[in-house]
Structures are given as structure tokens and as C-alpha cells.
C-alpha positions in Angstrom: 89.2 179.0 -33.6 92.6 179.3 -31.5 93.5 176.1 -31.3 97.0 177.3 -30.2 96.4 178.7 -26.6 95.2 176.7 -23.7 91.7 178.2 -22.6 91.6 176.9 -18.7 89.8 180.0 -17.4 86.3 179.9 -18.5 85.3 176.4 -17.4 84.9 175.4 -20.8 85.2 172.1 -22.4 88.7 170.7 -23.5 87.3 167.3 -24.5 85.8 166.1 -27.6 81.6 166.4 -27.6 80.2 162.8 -27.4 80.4 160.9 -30.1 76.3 160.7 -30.1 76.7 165.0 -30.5 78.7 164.3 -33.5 76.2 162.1 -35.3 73.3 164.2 -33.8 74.5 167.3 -36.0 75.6 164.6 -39.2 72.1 163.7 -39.5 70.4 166.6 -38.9 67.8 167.4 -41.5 68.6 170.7 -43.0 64.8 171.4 -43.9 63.8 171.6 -40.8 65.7 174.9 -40.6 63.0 175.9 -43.3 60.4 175.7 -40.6 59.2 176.5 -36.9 58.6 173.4 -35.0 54.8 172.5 -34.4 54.7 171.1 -31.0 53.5 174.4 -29.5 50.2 172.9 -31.2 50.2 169.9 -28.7 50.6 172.5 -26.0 54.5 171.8 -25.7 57.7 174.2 -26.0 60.2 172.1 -27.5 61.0 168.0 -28.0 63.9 168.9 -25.8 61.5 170.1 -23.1 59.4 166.9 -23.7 62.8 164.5 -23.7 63.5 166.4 -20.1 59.8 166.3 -18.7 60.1 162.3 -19.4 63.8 161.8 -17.9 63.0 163.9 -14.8 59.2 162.9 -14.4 58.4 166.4 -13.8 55.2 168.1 -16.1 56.5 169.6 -19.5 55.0 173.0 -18.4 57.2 173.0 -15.6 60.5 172.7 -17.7 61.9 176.0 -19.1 64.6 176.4 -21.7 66.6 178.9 -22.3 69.9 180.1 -24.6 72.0 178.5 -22.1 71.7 178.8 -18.4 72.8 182.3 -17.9 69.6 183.3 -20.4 67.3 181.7 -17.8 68.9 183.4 -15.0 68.6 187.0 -16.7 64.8 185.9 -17.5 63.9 185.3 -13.7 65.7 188.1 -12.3 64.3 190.6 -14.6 60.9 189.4 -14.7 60.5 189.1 -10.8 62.3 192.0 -9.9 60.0 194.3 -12.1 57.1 192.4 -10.6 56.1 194.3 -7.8 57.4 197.4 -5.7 59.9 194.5 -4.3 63.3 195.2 -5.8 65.7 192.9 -3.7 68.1 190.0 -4.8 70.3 188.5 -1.9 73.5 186.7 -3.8 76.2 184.9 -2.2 79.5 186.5 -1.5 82.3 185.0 -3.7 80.1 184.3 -6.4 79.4 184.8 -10.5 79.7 189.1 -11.1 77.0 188.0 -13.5 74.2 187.8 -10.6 74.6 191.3 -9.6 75.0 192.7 -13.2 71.5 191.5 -13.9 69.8 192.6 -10.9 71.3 196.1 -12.1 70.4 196.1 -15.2 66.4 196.5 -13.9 67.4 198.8 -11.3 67.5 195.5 -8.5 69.1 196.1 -5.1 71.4 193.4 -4.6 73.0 192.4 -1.3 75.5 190.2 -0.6 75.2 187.3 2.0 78.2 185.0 3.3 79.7 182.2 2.4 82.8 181.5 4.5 85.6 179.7 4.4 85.9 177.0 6.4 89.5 174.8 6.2 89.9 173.4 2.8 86.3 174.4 1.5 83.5 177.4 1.7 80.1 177.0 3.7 77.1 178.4 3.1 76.0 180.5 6.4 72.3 178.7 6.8 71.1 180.2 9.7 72.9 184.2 8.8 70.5 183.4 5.5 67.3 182.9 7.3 67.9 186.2 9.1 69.2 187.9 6.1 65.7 187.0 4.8 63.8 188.2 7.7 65.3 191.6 8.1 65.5 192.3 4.3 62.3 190.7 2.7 63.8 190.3 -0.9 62.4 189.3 -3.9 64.3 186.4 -5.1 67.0 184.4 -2.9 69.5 183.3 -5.0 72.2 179.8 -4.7 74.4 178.5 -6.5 75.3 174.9 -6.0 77.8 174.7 -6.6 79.3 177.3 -7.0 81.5 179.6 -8.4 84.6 180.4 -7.6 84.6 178.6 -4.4 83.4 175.2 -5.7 81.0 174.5 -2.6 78.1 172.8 -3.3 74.1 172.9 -0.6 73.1 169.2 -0.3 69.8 168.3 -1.4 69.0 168.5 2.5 70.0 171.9 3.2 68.4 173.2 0.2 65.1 171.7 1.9 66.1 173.8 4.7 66.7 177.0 3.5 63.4 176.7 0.9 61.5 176.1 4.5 62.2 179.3 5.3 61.6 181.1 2.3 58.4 182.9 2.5 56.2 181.5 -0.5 56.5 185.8 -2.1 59.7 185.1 -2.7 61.2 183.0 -5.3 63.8 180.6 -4.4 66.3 180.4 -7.7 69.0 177.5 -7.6 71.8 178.0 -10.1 73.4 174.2 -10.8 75.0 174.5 -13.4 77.8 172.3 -12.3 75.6 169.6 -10.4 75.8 167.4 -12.8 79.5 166.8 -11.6 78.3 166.4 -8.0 75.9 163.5 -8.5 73.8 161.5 -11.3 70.7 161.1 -9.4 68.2 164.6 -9.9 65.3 162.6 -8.5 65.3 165.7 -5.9 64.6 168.5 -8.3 61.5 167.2 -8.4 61.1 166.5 -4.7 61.5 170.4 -4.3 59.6 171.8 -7.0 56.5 169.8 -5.7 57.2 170.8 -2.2 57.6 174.6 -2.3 55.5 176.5 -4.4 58.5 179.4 -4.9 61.4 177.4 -6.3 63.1 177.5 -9.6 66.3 175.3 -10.4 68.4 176.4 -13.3 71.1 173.8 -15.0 73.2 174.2 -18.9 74.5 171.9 -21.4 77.7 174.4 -21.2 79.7 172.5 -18.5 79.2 168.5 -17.2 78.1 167.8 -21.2 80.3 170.2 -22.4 79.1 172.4 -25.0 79.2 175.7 -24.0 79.0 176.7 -27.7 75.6 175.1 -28.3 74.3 177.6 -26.0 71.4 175.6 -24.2 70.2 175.5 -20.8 67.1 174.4 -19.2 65.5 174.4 -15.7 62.2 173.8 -13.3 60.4 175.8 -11.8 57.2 174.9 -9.2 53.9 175.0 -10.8 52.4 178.2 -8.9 54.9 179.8 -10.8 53.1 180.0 -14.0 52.9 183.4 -14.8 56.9 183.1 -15.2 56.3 180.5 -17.9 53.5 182.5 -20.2 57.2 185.3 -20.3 60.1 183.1 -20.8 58.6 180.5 -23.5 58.9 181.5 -26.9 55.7 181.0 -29.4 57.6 180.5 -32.4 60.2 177.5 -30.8 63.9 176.8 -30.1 66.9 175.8 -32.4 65.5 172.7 -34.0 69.1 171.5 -34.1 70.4 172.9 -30.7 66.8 170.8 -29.4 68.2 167.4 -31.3 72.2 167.8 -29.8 71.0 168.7 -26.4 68.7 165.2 -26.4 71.7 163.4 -27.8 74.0 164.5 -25.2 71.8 163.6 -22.4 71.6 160.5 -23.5 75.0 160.1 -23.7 75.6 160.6 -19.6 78.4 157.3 -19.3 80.9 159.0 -21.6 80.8 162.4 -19.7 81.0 160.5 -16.7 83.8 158.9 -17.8 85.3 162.4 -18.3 83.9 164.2 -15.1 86.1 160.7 -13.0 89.2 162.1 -15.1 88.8 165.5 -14.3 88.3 164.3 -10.2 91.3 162.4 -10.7 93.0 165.6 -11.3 92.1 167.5 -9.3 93.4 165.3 -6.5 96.6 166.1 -8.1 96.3 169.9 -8.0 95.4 169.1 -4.0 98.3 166.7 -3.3 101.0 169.0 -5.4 100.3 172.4 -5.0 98.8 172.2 -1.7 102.2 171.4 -0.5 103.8 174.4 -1.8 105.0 176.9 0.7 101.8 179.8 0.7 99.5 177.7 -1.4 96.4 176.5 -0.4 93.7 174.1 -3.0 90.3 174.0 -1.9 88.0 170.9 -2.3 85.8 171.7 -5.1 82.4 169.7 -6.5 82.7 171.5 -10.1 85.1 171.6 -13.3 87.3 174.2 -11.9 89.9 174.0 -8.8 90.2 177.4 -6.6 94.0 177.7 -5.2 95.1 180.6 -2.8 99.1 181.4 -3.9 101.5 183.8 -2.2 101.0 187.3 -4.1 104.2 188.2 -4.7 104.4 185.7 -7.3 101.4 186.5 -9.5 103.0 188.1 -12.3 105.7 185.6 -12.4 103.1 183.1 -12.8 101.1 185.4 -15.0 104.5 185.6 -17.4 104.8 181.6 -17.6 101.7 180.8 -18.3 101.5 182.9 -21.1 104.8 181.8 -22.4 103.4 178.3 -22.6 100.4 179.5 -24.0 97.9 179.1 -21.2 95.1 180.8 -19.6 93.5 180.8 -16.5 91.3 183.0 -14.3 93.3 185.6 -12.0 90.8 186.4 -9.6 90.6 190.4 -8.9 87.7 190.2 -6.0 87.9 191.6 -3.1 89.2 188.9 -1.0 90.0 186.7 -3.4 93.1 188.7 -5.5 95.5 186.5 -3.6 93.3 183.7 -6.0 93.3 181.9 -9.3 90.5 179.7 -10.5 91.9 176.7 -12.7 89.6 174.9 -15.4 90.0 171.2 -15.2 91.2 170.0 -18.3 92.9 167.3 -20.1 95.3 165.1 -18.2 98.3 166.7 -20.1 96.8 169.9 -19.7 96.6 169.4 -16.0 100.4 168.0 -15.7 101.4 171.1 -17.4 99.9 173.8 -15.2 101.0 172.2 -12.3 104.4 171.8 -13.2 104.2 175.4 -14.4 103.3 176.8 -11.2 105.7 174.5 -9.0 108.4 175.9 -11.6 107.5 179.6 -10.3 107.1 179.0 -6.7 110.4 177.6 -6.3 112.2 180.3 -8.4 
């Protein structure tokens, strides 16, 4: 692996794995690679779906797994856009290309709704939604919370909200793949999987715990959602040792705390140094990643430092956002660097 660059543009991982990963993959017994798992037999996908169903409280056959989130995410997009005549996917504005690509790769219409900025953060347009939804009928109503690039996050209220006015054919799906930074308490995934019938919540190993690598995701879906299960789980079982790392790294939530209160730290640095600089802007962010607007003119100049000093991070080239970069969170020294890097440009 490079070891030599600086990869902050991916919102990968520049930590260590817990140290309970480590010893999860030391003691791993090889010979179960010899075998499929047998817990399909008690009616089960996976001991990692069975750890989840206990931690969350929520019924094993409403837990699904997947190789990583963005697995899941193809799954319900393809399967519910090929369900029926109804080929429509609404997606945020300023969000992950991937959603769209997906939704094109069955032929999906895909229209975009807004999210707009709003001082120092981006806002999800509630009420433009419901009437997006009204006039457009789609198939699948897609969040992400929060999300990316913008770093804006729905509250467990206003997701109540907009699943209220979801009509039950369509299928409500929640990327989090970041919540984990926004708050430890999930008790309301369950809340809203047992009050709408039309609700699937998608989450990954690959950023709060880090292991992006181990390719592991999981998520809920509500119960009347059945048929979506009998497609996505797979008869023969998971990675037996991907199953055992992804159980030791929940358990291992206080140190990746401990790393997510490092990372806020920060990013309260990026706000308080960069936002000062003449035609910069930081917006407040509830992820791994920072969002800062910076003066065009000096993109290639900070293009050509960064990559003196070895270091990578996202240029955005979105409509609306090319005047944008998108900045992994990484370690403190990391961090320093960067900043220093771009306050060295800006005042050249």
C-alpha cells in the first residue's frame, strides 16, 4: 500500500483499527474458511446480523447485510426500480454521483430535489420534498443523513416528517453512513422501521469504525418489506471473518469515539482558520469530511502544493460546487498540515 501520500479525499480511515479488530483477525480460526456458516439453518443470515438484531432490539429478519453500504444501496435501487412500471428515484442535489449511477444502470429516472444552502450549513427543503413527491410519484425517496458533500444531517424528527408523507408504495431509503458521527443513541431506527411500513435505513463499517477495506455494511428495513429480504440475503452466508471484525468493532464504540471527539476538534480548526481567509468559506459539517468554498483562482496553486507535500483531497467538479473542495478529517498532524498548506497559497 502507499504509505507515502496522504489520502484525505475519500473519507477513509487515517487511524489505526481498534485494537479489538486487531485481535479479532489474530484469532480467527482459519478452518472456518473451509466451510459455509450454518446459521441459515436456525433461520438466520449471519452472527453479525444476530450481534445487530440484539444491539438495536430490532427482529434479525429485519437486518440486512451487505458488502459495505454502497452494496445495499445498489441492491434496493435495483430491485425496486425493476419492480413495477414505476421507474422514479428523487436524490438530493449536492449529493454521492453514485445514487444516480445506480438508478441508471436499470434504466431509473432520477431527479434531483434541493438542498440549499443556508449560512454556514445546507438544509434539506421539507416542504419542496413533499410536493416533489406529489407531482412526481417515484418509486423510492432517497436521504442521506448526513450527507455528502455538504455534511448536513435530517434529525430523527424530520425524518418522522418526511416518512409521514411518503405514500406506503414508495420506499423511503436513508443513507447514514456517517450517523454514527452525529450521535451514539440509534434507539430511533427502530422507532421508524416499526412506524412506517416503507422505510429502509442503510449504515457501513467503512467510516465512524473505520474500515473501509473490510467492506461491510448493514441496514433495516420495515417488516412489510419482506419480499426485499428473500433478494438481498445470500443462502450460502457472509465472510465468516469480515462477520467476526464487524462484531468486534462494534463493540469497540469508546475508542472510535474517542477518535470521532479528535476529528470534531479539528474541524473547529479548519472553521476558525480558514474561514478567516479572504474568499473562503467552511461549512458546519456532522461527518468525517469538512466542505470549504475557496476563491477559484487559486485552485491549481492549491492543487500544485498539495501534491508537492504529498496530499490528496477531493476537488469538487459539480455544477455548483467547482469553486469547492471536500477535506477528509484526518490525524491531528494531518490536519495542521493542510491547513497551513492552504493559508500558505491564499496569501501568496
Amino acid at each position: 500500500m502507499d504509505t507515502k501520500t496522504n489520502f484525505l479525499d475519500r473519507n477513509e480511515f487515517n487511524f489505526d483499527p481498534a485494537p479489538e479488530a486487531i485481535e479479532a483477525i489474530k484469532s480467527f480460526d482459519v478452518k472456518k474458511l473451509c466451510f459455509y456458516t450454518r446459521i441459515f439453518n436456525q433461520g438466520k443470515k449471519s452472527i453479525f446480523s444476530e450481534y445487530l438484531s440484539a444491539t438495536y432490539g430490532i427482529d434479525e429478519a429485519q437486518v440486512l447485510i451487505g458488502y459495505g453500504g454502497e452494496d445495499i444501496l445498489k441492491q434496493v435501487v435495483h430491485f425496486f426500480l425493476t419492480e413495477d412500471d414505476r421507474k422514479t428515484i428523487l436524490i438530493p442535489n449536492f449529493s454521492w454521483w453514485y445514487y444516480k449511477s445506480i438508478a441508471e444502470e436499470v434504466n431509473g429516472r432520477s431527479i434531483m430535489y434541493p438542498i440549499y444552502e443556508e449560512g454556514d450549513t445546507f438544509t434539506y427543503a421539507i416542504d419542496e420534498l413533499r410536493q416533489t413527491i406529489e407531482r412526481e410519484n417515484p418509486k423510492i425517496v432517497l436521504l442521506a443523513s448526513p450527507n455528502n458533500p455538504t455534511g448536513n444531517m435530517l434529525t430523527p424528527e424530520e425524518l418522522k416528517t418526511i416518512c409521514s408523507f411518503v405514500p406506503a408504495s414508495s420506499v423511503v431509503l436513508v443513507d447514514e453512513s456517517y450517523a454514527s458521527f452525529v450521535s451514539h443513541d440509534n434507539s430511533y431506527v427502530k422507532a421508524l422501521i416499526e412506524a412506517f411500513p416503507n422505510i429502509i435505513i442503510t449504515r457501513t463499517l467503512s467510516k465512524f469504525y473505520g474500515l473501509p477495506g473490510l467492506r461491510l455494511g448493514f441496514g433495516f428495513m420495515s417488516r412489510e418489506l419482506e419480499r426485499f429480504t428473500r433478494y438481498s440475503t445470500k443462502y450460502l452466508g457472509y465472510n465468516r471473518l469480515s462477520e467476526e471484525v464487524g462484531i468486534a468493532v462494534l463493540k469497540a464504540e469508546s475508542y472510535y469515539r474517542k477518535i470521532a471527539e479528535s476529528m470534531n476538534a479539528d474541524r473547529r480548526l479548519y472553521e476558525q482558520e480558514i474561514g478567516l481567509l479572504p474568499g473562503f468559506k467552511v461549512y458546519r459539517s456532522n461527518a468525517n469530511f469538512i466542505l470549504i468554498k475557496y476563491p477559484p483562482a487559486l485552485r491549481a496553486g492549491l492543487q500544485e502544493a498539495l501534491g508537492t507535500a504529498d496530499y490528496k483531497i477531493k476537488f469538487m467538479d459539480e455544477p455548483e460546487l467547482d469553486s469547492h473542495v471536500r477535506i477528509t478529517i484526518g490525524r491531528p498532524e494531518q490536519n495542521r498540515t493542510v491547513i497551513d498548506i492552504i493559508k500558505k497559497v491564499a496569501a501568496s
